[in-house]
C-alpha positions as CSV (number, residue, x, y, z in Angstrom):
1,X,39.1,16.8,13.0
2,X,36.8,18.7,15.4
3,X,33.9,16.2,14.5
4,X,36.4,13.4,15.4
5,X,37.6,14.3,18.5
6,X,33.4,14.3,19.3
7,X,33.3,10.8,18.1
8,X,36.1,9.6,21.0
9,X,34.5,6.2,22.3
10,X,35.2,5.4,25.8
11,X,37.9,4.0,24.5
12,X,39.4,6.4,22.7
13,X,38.8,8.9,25.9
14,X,40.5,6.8,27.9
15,X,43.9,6.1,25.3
16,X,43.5,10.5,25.3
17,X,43.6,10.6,29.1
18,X,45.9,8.3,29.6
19,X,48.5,9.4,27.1
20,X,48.0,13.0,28.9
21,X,48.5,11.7,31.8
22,X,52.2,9.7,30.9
23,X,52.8,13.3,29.6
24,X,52.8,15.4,32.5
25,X,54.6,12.3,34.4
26,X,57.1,12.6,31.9
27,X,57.5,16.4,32.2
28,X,57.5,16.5,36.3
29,X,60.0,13.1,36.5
30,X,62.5,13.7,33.5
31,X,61.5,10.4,32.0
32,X,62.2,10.5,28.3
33,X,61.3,7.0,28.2
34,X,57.9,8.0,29.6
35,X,57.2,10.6,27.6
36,X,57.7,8.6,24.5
37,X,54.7,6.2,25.5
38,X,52.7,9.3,26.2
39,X,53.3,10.6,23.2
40,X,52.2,7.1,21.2
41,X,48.7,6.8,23.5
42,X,47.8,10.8,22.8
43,X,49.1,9.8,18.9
44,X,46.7,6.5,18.5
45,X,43.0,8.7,19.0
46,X,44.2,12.1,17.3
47,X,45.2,10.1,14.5
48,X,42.0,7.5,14.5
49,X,39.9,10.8,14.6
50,X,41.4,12.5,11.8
51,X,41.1,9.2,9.6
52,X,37.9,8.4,10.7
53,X,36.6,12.5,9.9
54,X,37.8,12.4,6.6
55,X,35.3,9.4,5.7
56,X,32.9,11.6,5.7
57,X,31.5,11.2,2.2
58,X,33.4,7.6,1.1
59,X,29.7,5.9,0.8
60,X,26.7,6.2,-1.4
61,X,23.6,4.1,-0.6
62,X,20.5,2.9,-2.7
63,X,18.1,0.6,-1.5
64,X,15.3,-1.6,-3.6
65,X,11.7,-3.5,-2.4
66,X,11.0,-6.3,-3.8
67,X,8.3,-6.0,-3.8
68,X,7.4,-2.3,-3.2
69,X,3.7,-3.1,-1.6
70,X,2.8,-6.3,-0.5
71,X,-0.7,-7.9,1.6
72,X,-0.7,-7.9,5.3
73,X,1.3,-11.3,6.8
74,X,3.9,-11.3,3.6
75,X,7.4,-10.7,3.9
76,X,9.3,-8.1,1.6
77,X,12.8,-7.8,0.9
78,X,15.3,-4.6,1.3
79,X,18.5,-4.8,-0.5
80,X,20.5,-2.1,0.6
81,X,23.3,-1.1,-2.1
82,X,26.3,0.3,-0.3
83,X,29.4,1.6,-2.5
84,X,33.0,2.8,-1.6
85,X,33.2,6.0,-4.5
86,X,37.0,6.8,-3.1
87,X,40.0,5.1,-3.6
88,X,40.8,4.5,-0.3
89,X,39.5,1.3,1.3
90,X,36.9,2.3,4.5
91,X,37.7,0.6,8.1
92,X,35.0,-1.3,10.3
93,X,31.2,0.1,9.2
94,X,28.2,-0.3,11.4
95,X,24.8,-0.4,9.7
96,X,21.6,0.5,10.6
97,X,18.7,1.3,8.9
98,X,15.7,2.5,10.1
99,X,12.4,0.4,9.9
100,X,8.8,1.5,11.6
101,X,8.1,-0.8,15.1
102,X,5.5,-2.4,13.3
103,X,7.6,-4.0,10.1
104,X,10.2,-5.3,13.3
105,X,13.6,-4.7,14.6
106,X,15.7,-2.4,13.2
107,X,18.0,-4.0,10.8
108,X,21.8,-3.9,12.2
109,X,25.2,-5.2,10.5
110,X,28.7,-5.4,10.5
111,X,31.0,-4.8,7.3
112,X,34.9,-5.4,8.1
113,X,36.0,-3.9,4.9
114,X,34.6,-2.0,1.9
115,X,37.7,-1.8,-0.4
116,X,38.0,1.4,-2.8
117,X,35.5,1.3,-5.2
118,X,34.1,-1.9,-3.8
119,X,30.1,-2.3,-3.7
120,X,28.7,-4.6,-0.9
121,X,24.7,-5.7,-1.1
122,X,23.0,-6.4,2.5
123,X,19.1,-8.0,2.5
124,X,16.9,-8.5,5.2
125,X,13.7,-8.7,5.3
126,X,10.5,-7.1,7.0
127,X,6.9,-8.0,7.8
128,X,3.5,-6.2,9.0
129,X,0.3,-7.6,10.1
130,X,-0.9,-4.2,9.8
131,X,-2.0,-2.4,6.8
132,X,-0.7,0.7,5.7
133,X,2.8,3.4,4.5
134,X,5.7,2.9,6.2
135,X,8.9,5.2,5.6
136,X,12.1,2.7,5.5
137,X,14.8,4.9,5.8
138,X,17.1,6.6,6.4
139,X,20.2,4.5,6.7
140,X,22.5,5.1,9.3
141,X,26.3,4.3,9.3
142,X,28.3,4.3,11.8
143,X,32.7,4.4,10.9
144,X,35.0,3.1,13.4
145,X,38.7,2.4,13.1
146,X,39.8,-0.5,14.3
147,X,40.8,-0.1,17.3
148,X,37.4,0.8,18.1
149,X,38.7,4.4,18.9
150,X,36.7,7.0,17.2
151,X,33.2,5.8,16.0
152,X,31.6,8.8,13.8
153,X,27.5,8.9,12.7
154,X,26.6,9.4,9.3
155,X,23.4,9.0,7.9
156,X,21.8,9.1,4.4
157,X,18.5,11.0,3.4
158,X,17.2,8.7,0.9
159,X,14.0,6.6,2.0
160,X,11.7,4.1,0.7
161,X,8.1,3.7,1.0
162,X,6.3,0.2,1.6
163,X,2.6,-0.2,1.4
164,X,1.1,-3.1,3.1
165,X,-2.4,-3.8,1.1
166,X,-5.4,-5.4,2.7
167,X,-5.6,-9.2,2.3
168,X,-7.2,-10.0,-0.9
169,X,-8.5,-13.8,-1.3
170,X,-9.8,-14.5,-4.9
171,X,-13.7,-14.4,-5.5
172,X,-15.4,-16.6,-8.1
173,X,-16.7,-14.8,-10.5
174,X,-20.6,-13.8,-10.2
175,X,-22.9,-12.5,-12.8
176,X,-23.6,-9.3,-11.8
177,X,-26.3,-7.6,-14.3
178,X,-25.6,-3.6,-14.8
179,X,-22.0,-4.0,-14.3
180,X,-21.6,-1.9,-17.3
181,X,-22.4,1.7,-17.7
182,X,-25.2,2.4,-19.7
183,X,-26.9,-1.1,-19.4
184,X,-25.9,-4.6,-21.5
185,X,-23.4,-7.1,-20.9
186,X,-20.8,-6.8,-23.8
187,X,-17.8,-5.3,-23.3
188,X,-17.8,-3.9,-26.8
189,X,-20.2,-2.8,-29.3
190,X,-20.0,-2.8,-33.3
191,X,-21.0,0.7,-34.4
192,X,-21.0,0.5,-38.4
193,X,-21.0,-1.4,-40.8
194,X,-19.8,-1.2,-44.7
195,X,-21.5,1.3,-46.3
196,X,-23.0,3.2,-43.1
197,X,-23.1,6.5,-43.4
198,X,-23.2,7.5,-39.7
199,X,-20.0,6.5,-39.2
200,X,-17.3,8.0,-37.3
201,X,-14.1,7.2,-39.2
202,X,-10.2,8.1,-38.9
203,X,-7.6,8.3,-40.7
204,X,-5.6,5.2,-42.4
205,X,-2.9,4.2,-40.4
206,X,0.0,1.3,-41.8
207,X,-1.2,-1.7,-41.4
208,X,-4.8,-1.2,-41.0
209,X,-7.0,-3.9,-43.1
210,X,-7.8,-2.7,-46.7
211,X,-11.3,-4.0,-46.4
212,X,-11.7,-1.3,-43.5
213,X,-11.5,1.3,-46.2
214,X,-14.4,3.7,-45.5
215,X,-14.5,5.2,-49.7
216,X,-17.6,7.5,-48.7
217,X,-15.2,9.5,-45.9
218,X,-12.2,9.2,-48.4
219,X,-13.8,11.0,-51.0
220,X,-14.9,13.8,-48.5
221,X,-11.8,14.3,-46.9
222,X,-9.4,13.6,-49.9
223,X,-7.2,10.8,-47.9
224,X,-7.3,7.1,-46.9
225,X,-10.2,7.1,-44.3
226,X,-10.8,3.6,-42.3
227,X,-14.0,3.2,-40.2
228,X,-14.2,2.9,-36.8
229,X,-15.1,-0.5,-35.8
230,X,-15.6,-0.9,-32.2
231,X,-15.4,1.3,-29.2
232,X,-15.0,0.2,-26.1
233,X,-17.0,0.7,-23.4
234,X,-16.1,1.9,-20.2
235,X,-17.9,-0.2,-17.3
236,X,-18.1,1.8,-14.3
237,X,-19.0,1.1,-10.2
238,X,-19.1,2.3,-6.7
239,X,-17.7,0.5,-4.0
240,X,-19.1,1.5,-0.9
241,X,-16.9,0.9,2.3
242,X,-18.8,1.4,5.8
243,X,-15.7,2.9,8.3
244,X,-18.2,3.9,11.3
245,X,-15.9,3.4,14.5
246,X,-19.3,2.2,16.0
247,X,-20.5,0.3,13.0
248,X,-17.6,-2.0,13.9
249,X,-16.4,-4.2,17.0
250,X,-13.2,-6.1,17.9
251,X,-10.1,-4.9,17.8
252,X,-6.5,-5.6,15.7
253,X,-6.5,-7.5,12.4
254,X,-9.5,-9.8,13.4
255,X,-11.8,-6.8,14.2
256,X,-14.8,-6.5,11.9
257,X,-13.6,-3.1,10.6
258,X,-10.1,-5.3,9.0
259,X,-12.6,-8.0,7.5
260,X,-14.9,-5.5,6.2
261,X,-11.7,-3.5,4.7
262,X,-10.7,-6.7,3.5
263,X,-13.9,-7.8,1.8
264,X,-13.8,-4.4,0.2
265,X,-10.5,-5.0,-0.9
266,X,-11.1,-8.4,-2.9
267,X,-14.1,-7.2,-4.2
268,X,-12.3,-4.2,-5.5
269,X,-9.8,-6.3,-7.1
270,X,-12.3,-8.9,-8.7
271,X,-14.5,-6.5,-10.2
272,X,-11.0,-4.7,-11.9
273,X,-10.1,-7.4,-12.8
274,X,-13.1,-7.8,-14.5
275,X,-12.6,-4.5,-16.4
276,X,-15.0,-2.3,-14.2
277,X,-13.6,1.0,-13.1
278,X,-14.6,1.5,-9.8
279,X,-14.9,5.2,-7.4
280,X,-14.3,3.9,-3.4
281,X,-16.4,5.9,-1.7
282,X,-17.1,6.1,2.9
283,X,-19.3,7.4,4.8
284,X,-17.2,10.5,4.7
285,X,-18.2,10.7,0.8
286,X,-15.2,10.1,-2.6
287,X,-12.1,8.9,-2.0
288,X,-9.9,10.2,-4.0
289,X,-7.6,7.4,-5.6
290,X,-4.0,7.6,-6.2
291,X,-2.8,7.1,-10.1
292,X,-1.3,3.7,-9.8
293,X,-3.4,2.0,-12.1
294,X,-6.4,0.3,-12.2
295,X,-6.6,-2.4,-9.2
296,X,-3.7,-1.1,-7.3
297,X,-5.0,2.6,-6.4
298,X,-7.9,1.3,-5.1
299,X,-5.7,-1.5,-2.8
300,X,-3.0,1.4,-2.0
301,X,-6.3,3.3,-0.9
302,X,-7.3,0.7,1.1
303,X,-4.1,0.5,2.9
304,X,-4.8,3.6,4.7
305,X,-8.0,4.1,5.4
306,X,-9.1,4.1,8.8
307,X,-12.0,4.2,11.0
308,X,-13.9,7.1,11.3
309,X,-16.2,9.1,14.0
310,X,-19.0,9.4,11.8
311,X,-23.0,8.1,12.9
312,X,-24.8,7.8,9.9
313,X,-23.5,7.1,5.9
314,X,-25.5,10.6,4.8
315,X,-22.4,12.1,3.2
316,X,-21.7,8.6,1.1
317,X,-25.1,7.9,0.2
318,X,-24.9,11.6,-1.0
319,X,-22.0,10.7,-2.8
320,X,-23.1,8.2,-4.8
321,X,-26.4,10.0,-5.1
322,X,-24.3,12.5,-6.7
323,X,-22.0,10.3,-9.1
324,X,-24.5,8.2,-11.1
325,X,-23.6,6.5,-14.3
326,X,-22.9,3.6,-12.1
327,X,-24.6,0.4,-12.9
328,X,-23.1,-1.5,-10.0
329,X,-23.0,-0.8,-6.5
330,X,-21.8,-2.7,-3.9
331,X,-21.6,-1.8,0.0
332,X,-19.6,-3.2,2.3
333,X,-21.5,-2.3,6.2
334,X,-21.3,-2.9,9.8
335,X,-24.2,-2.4,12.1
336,X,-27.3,-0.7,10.2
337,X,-30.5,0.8,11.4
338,X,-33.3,0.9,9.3
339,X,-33.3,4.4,8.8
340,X,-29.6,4.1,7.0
341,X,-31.0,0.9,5.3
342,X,-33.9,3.0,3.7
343,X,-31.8,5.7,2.4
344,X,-29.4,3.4,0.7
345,X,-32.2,1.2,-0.8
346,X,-33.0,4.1,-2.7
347,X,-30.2,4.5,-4.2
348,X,-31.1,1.3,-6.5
349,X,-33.6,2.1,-9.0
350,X,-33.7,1.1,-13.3
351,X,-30.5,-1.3,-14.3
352,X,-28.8,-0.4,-11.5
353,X,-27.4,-3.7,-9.8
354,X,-27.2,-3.1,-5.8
355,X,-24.9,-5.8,-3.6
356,X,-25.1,-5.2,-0.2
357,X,-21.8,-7.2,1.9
358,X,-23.2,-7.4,5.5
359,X,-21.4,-8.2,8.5
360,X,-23.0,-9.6,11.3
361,X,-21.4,-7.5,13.9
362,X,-22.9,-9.1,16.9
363,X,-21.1,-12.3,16.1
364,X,-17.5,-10.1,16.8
365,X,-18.8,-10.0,20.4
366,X,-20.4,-13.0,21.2
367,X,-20.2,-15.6,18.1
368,X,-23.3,-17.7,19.9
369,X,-25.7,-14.5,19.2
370,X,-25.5,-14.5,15.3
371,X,-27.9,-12.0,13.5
372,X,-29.8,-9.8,15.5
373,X,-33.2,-7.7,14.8
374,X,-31.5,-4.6,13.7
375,X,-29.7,-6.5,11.3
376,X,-32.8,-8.4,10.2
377,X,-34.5,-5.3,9.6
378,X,-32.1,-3.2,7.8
379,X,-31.3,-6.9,5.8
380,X,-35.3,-6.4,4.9
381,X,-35.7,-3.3,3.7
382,X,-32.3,-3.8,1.6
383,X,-33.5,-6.9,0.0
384,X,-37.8,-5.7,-0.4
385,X,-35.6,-2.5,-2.6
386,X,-34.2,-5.3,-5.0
387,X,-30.8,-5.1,-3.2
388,X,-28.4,-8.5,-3.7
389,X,-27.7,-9.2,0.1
390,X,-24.6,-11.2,1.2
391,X,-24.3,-12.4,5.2
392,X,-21.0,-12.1,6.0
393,X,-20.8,-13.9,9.7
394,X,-17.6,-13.6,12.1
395,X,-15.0,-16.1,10.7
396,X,-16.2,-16.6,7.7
397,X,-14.3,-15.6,4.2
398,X,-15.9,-13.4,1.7
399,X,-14.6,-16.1,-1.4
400,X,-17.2,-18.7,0.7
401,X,-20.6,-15.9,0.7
402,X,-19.7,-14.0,-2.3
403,X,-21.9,-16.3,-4.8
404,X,-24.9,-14.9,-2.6
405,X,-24.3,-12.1,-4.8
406,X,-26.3,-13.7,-7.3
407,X,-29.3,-14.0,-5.6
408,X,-31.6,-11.4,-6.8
409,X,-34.0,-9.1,-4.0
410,X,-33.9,-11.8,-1.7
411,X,-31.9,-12.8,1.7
412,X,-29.0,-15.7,1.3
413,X,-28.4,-17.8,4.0
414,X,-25.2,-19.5,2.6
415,X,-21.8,-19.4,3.4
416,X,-20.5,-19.2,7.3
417,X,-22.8,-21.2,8.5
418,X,-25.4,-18.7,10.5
């Protein structure tokens, strides 16, 4: 009751004051007449507050994304589940629930009614042209009567979370030699055959093939043993993703640090969907990736990364120094010296496969410069260690210059037209 008389609107203040107010007129004048009509306006907001505070816990809320992560510049959709768990019908209900600036304006609406156990769905929808986490929630609801007397706050503690990926553009697909772990381009690799003796076998399972039938490991083990006949490989990469605040210019989603996040990102897709398990690694050193499967983690990764104060790439060259196994390594950079360039050449040495994505910074400034002689350099010494070395110019898309990735130890001069 307390809470409700809080929750007066001016409105409700006013009917409070006024009905006072016929009161004592009443009282000093004798009017009975009077002091019937005080007692009604002083009656109409003690009774619309204790309504009102007993609605209190009348509501539960659930809300769904569809879907829960999305790329920059797509829309996804909030369904908010409201449900009346009394028996008594609610009055006039004022939602709101609370969205970050960037995903819009918060989300406001009007239900008249919610009848006892009655469930009402409300969409809207929300948008970002920035990547990252964003907290939708809590919902706010705000109960009035309706005489717009009392209006009392309540709000939920549930909250959603939406991540906004990087924009991924599909890549054609590029022979990459050294994708694979351990050297070789099949995915799989026989090891026995009938008869072999070195083989590692388990045991017989319903439905496995009869001709399987290892009879060497059976009569060892004295049961069914069935032979082992391929194992699969696991192909394995480093994605190297230069964040540098001064590697990078521009600013916003058009800056070369958002392209270059963005190249990483559709590379990293490609090559999982490809089957290669990938480590994302800055020059801050591993990332580590969330467990959301192979593909997404590295894309929910993605979504929040963000530039950093660092000079050089030491601490991720030292990284993947550190990692090996990796038969492919690909390197997404902004502005190189030759120094940097040298120390990440080395890096690429037997059947390791090197692909070096480089943007041509200076064209974020002034798109009439193009490359520069920093860039040619560091592009040089990359490409004299064997390194694959894609151009990627201001406007251009990494689907147009990826086949450059083909090119073996040598500069390509496709795609963007430098």
């Amino acid at each position: 009751m307390i809470s409700g008389l809080k929750a007066l609107t001016a409105r409700g203040r006013s009917f409070l004051a006024s009905g006072v107010a016929a009161l004592l007129c009443a009282f000093l004048l004798g009017e009975h007449d009077l002091l019937r009509i005080g007692v009604l306006i002083v009656t109409m907001p003690l009774l619309a507050a204790m309504v009102v505070s007993r609605t209190r816990y009348r509501l539960s809320c659930a809300r769904r994304l569809d879907p829960p992560r999305c790329p920059v510049g797509s829309e996804a959709t909030v369904t908010l589940r409201l449900e009346n768990v009394t028996r008594l019908p609610t009055g006039l209900l004022m939602i709101e629930d609370t969205v970050p600036y960037a995903l819009g304006a918060r989300p406001r609406f009007v239900l008249d009614r919610v009848e006892a156990q009655g469930v009402r769905e409300i969409d809207y929808r929300v948008r970002s042209d920035l990547r990252g986490r964003f907290g939708i929630g809590p919902l706010t609801v705000r109960i009035s009567d309706p005489f717009g007397l009392v209006e009392l706050t309540r709000s939920f503690t549930i909250s959603d979370t939406l991540v906004v990926t990087p924009h991924v553009v599909p890549l054609p697909r590029v022979r990459l030699s050294g994708e694979l772990a351990g050297g070789g381009e099949s995915r799989t690799r026989s090891v026995a055959a009938a008869g072999d003796d070195d083989v590692a076998p388990r045991e017989y399972r319903q439905g496995d093939d009869l001709r399987r039938v290892h009879w060497r490991s059976t009569a060892r083990y004295g049961e069914l043993m069935v032979r082992r006949e391929e194992q699969q490989w696991q192909s394995r990469g480093a994605l190297l993703l230069d964040t540098r605040r001064y590697a990078h210019r521009g600013e916003g989603p058009r800056s070369s640090f958002e392209v270059a996040v963005s190249a990483a990102a559709s590379i990293g897709a490609h090559l999982a969907h490809e089957g290669l398990g990938l480590r994302l690694i800055t020059d801050q050193g591993a990332e580590r990736l969330p467990e959301t499967g192979l593909g997404w983690s590295l894309l929910d990764a993605l979504a929040e990364i963000r530039t950093s104060s660092a000079r050089s790439l030491e601490y991720g060259i030292a990284a993947l120094r550190q990692g090996g196994g990796e038969g492919l390594i690909v390197a997404v950079l902004g502005v190189m010296d030759v120094e940097q360039a040298r120390a990440l050449a080395r890096l690429r040495h037997g059947n390791v496969t090197g692909v070096a994505v480089m943007l041509d910074v200076a064209g974020w400034e002034l798109p009439e410069l193009g490359e520069n002689e920093h860039y040619q350099a560091a592009r040089g010494v990359l490409a004299g260690a064997g390194w694959r070395v894609v151009r990627l110019p201001a406007g251009a898309s990494i689907a147009n210059v990826w086949p450059d990735a083909a090119q073996r130890g040598r500069f390509a001069f496709t795609g963007g037209g430098s």
